[in-house]
C-alpha positions in Angstrom: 43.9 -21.6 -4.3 40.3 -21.8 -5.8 40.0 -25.3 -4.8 40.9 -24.7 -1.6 38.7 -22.3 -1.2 36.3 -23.9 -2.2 36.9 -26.8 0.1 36.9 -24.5 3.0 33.6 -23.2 2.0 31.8 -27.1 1.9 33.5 -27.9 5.2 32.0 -24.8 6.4 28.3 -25.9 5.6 29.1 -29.2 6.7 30.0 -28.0 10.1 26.9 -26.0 10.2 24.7 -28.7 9.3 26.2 -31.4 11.9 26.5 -29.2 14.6 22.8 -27.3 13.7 19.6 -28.1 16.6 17.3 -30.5 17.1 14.0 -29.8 15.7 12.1 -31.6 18.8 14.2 -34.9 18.0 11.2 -35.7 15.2 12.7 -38.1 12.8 12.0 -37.6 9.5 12.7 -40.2 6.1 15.8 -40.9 7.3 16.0 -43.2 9.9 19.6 -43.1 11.3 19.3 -39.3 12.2 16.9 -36.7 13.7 15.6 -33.6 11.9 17.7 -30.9 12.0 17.7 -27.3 11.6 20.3 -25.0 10.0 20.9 -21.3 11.6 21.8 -18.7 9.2 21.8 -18.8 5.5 23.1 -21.8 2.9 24.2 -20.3 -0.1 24.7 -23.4 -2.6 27.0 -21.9 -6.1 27.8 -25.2 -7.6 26.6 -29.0 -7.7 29.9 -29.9 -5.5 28.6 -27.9 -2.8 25.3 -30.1 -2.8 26.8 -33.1 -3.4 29.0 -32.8 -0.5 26.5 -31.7 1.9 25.5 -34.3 4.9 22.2 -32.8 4.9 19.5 -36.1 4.7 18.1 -34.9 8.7 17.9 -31.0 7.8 14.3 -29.8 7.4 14.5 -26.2 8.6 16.6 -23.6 7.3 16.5 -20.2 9.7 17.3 -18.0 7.2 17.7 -17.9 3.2 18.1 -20.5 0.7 20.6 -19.8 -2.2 20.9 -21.8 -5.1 22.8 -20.2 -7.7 25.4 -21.8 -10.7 24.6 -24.8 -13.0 23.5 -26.8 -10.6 21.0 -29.6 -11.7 20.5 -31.5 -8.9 18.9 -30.8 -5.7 17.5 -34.5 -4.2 19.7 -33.4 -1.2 17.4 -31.1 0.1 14.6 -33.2 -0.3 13.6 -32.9 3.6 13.4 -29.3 3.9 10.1 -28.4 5.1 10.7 -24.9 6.0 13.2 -22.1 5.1 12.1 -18.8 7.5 13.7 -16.8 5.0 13.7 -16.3 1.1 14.4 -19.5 -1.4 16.1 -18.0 -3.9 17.2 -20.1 -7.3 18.7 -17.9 -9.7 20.9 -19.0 -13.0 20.6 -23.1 -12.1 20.0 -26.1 -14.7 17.2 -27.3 -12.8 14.3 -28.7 -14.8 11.8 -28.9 -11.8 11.6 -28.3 -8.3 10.3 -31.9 -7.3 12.8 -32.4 -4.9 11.3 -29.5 -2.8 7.5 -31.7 -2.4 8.3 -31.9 1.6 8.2 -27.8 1.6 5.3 -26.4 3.3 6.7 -22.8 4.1 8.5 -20.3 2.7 8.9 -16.4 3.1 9.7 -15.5 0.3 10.1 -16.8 -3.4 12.6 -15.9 -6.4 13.1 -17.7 -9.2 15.4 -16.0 -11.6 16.9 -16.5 -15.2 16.4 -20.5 -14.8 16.3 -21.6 -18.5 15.6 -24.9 -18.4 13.1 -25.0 -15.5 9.5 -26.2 -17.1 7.6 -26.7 -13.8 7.3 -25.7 -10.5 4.8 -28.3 -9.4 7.6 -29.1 -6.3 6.3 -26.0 -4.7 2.5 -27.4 -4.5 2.4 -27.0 -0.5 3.0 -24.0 -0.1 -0.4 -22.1 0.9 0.7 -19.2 2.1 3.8 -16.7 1.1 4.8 -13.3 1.6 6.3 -12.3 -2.0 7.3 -14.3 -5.2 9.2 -12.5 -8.1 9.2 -15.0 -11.8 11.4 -13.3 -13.9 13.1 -14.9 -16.7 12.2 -18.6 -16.8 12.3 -19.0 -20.4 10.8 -22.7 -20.3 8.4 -22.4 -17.7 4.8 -22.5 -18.9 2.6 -22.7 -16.0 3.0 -22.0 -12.3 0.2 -24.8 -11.0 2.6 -25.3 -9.0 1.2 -22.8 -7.2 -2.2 -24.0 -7.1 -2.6 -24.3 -3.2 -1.5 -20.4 -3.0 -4.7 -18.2 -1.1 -2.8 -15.5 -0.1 -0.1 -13.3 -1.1 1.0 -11.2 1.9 3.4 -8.9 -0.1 4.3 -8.5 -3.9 4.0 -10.5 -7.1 6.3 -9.3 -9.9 6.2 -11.4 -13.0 8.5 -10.4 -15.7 9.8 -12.0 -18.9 9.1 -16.0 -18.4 9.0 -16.3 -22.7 6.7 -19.6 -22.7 4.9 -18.5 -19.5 1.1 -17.3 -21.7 -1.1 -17.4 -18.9 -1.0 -17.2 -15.0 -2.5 -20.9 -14.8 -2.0 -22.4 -11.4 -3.3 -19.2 -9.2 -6.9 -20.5 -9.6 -7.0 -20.2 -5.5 -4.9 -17.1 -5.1 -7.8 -14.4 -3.3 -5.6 -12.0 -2.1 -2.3 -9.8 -3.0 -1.3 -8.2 0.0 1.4 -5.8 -2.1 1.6 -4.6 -5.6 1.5 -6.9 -8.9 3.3 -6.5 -11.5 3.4 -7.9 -14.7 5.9 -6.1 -16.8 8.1 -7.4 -19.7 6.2 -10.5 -20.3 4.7 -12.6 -22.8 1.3 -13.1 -21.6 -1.5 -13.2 -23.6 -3.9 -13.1 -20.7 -4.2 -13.2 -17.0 -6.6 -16.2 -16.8 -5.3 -18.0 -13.8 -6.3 -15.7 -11.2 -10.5 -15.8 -11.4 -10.6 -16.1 -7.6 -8.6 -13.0 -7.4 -10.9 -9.9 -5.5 -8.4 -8.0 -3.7 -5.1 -5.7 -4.2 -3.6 -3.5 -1.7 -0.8 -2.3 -3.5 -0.5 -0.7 -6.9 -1.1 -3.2 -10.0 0.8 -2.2 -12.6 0.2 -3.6 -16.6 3.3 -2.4 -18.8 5.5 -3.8 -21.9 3.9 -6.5 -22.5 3.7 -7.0 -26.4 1.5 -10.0 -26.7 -0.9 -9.0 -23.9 -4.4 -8.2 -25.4 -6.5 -8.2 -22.7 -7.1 -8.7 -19.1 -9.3 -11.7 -19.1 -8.8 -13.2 -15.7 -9.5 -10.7 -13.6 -13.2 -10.7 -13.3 -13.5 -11.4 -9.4 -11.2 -7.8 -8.7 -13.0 -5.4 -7.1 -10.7 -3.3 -5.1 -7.1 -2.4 -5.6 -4.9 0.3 -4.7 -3.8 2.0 -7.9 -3.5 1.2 -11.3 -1.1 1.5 -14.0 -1.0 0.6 -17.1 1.5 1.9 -19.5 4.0 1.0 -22.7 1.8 -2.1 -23.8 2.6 -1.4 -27.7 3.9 -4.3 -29.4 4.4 -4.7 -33.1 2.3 -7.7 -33.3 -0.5 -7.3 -30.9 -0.7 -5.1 -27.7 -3.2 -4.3 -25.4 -6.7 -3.3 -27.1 -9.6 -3.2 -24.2 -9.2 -3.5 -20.4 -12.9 -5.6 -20.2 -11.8 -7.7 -17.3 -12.1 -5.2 -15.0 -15.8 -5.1 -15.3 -16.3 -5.7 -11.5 -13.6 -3.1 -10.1 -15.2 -0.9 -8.0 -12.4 1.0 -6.0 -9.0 2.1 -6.5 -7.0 5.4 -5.8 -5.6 6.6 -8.6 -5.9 5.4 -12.7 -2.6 5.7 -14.9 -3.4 4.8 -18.5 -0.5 6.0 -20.4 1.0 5.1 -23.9 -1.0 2.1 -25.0 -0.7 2.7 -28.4 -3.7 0.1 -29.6 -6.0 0.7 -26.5 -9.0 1.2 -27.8 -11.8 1.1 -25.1 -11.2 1.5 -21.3 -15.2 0.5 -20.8 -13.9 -1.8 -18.2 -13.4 0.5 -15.9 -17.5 1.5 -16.4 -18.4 0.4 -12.7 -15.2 2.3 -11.1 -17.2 4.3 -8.4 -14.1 5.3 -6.1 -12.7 9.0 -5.5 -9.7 9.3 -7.2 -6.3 11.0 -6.4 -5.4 11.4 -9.9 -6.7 10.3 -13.4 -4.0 10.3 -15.6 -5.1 9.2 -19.6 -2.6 10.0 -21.9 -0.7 8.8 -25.4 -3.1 6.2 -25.9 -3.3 6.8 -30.0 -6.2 4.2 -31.1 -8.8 5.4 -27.8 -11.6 7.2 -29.2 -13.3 8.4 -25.8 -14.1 7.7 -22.4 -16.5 5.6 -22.0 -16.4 4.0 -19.1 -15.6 6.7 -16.4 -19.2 8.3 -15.8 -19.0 7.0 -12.4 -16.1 8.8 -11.3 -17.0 12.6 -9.4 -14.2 13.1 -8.2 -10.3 14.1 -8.5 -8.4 15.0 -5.5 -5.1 15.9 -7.5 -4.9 15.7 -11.3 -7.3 15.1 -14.1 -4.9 15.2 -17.2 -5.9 14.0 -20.8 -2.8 14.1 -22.8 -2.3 13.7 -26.5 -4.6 11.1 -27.2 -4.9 11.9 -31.1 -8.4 9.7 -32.2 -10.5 10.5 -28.9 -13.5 12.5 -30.2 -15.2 13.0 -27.3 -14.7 13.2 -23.7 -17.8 12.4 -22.1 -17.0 10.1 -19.9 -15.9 13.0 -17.6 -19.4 13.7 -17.6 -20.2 13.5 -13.8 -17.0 14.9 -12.3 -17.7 17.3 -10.0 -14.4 18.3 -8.1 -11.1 18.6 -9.6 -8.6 19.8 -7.0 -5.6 21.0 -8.5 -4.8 20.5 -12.0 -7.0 20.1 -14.7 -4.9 19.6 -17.9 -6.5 18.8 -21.7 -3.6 19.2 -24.1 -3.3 17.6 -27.4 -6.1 16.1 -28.2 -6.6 16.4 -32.1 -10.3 16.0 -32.2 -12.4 16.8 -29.3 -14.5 19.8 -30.2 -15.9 20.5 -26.7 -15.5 20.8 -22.8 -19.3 20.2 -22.5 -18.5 17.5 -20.2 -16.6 19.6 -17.4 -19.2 22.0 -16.5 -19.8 20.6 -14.1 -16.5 21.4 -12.1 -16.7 24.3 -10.0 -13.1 25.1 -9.1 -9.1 24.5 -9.3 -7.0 25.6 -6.8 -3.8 25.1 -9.3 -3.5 25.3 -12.9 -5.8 25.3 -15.5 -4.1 24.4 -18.9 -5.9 23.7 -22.4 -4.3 23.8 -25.1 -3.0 22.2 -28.8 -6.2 20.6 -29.4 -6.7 21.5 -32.9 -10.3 20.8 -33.4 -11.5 22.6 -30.0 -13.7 25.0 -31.2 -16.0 25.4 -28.1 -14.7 26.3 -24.4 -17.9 27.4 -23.2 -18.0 24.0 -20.8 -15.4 25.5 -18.7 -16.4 29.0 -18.6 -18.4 28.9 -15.5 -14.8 27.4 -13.9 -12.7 30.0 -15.0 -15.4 32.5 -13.9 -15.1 31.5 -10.7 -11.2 31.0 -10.4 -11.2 34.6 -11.8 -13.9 35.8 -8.8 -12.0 33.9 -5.8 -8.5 34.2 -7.3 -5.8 32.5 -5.5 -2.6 32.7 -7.6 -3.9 29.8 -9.6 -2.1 29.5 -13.1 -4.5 29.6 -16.3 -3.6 28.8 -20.2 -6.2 28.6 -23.1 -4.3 28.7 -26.3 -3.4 26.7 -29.3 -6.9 25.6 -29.8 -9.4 25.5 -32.6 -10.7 28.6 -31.1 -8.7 31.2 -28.4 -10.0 33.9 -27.0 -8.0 37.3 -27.0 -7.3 36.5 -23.5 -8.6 35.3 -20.4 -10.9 38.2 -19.5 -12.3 38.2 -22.9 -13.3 34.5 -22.4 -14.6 35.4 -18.9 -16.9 37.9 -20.5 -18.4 35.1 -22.5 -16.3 34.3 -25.8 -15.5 30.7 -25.0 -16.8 29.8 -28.6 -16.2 30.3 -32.5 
């Protein structure tokens, strides 16, 4: 029964094939046939399927390209120019994608859990796509395949890939049109995407335990959000974000658990207002250097249980908070000197378990204002080095010990 079906399903794509249009009756390497185009998506699950295929005039695929299965051989498809859909190649034996050097476009690009796949340098035509997800290519160890890439219309998701150490091949990549993501790898840097100056999506750093720094990413200077979180290897993790020396905008900033982060001074020329600035669990960071040119927080300013920051005067120029301010669990800072400078909160106002907090006296004028335009906003100062009795006591002026 399986055989059958199976022979039903290769007569099926045979039938497509032959009876699929002319693609302007341009001949193409083979002589005895016209390029063709196939309507509607091939899904290829074993090397019989390929084998059997009479597919030497197709060069356009309207739809998806599927190949899935141990298959190891792909010189069939060696004409295909263009697939208007995704090319998906997920659990195959393939080595290399040579046999796809007459591609030129593709929509989209997935490459999934091929373990014996050591280059892409097939793919070097393409100039153009609209996403590509890497994930899992345990032998690949560069993507120069890439190399003619300018533009990324949509996302970039690299994850896992065990010998993949760099991004080498992106030299031209300019723009990501989505989000990046770079999650579960075994990078050790970004270098690879120097020409890189522009992300509209979210780029998001997280669980990558060999990842040290972001070297590579010197040209950025605008992207939409950014998080980095869970890069805490037992080896090496990441330690200082210095190749972001050149950002200048982005909406919001999520640095959370990085357990050997010790500097975010990369950020220092981040001039952008901010949505949220979320700093938290981040065990080796000892301040917050870095941040003096951010003034302003629509949302949330939160720093959370980072247990060797001393100081915090990197907040030193914010001048609007607009609903939460939040410094909880902060074992050593000893003052709010650095958010006097904030006016109001329309929300909550919480400061607490930071054991060495001795002096609140940088807030007072805040909570003296909250207190004279009251609007239900919710306010806790306790578990400090120093409490007062209560908030009116600390309104009256005992914000210090």
């Amino acid at each position: 029964m399986k055989k059958l079906i199976s022979l039903i399903l290769i007569s099926t794509i045979l039938y497509a094939i032959k009876g699929c249009s002319s693609d302007n009756g341009t001949d193409n390497e083979n002589s005895n046939c016209k390029s063709e185009i196939f309507e509607g998506n091939l899904i290829l699950e074993n090397q019989d399927e390929i084998n059997s295929l009479d597919s030497n005039c197709l060069t356009v695929i309207n739809g998806s390209l599927v190949i899935t299965g141990g298959i190891n051989d792909i010189s069939k498809l060696k004409n295909i120019r263009a697939i208007n859909g995704r090319l998906f190649i997920n659990s195959s034996n393939l080595v290399n994608l040579d046999d796809l050097q007459s591609l030129n476009f593709v929509e989209d690009l997935q490459l999934h859990d091929n373990i014996n796949l050591k280059n892409i340098d097939g793919l070097h035509n393409l100039s153009s796509i609209k996403n590509i997800e890497l994930y899992n290519n345990n032998s690949l160890s560069n993507l120069r395949g890439l190399r003619n890439l300018t533009k990324i219309e949509g996302d970039l998701h690299v994850s896992g890939n065990r010998l993949l150490a760099s991004l080498d091949g992106l030299d031209k990549l300019v723009e990501i049109g989505g989000n990046f993501a770079v999650t579960g790898s075994y990078l050790k840097n970004l270098v690879g995407l120097q020409s890189l100056t522009s992300i509209k999506g979210y780029f998001q750093i997280s669980e990558n335990t060999l990842l040290t720094n972001l070297d590579g990413l010197e040209s950025l200077t605008s992207v939409e959000s950014l998080f980095f979180f869970s890069n805490d290897g037992e080896k090496s993790a990441l330690i200082e974000i210095d190749g972001l020396e050149n950002l200048e905008y982005t909406s919001r900033v999520d640095i959370t658990q990085n357990f050997y982060l010790k500097s975010i001074f990369g950020l220092r020329n981040l001039k952008s207002n901010l949505t949220s600035l979320l700093i938290r669990n981040n065990f080796a960071l000892t301040n917050l250097d870095g941040l003096e040119k951010i003034t302003f927080v629509e949302d949330e300013l939160q720093i959370h249980q980072n247990y060797e920051i001393t100081d915090i005067n990197g907040l030193q120029n914010v001048n609007y908070v607009g609903n939460t301010l939040n410094i909880n669990g902060n074992s050593l800072i000893t003052n709010l000197d650095a958010l006097n400078k904030i006016p109001y909160v329309n929300g909550t106002v919480f400061i607490g378990a930071n054991n060495a907090l001795t002096d609140l006296c940088g807030i007072h004028q805040l909570i003296v204002n909250i207190y004279n335009d009251y609007k239900g906003q919710y306010i806790a100062l306790g578990s400090n080095g120093f409490n007062p009795l209560n908030n009116t006591d600390f309104v009256n002026g005992n914000c210090r010990l």
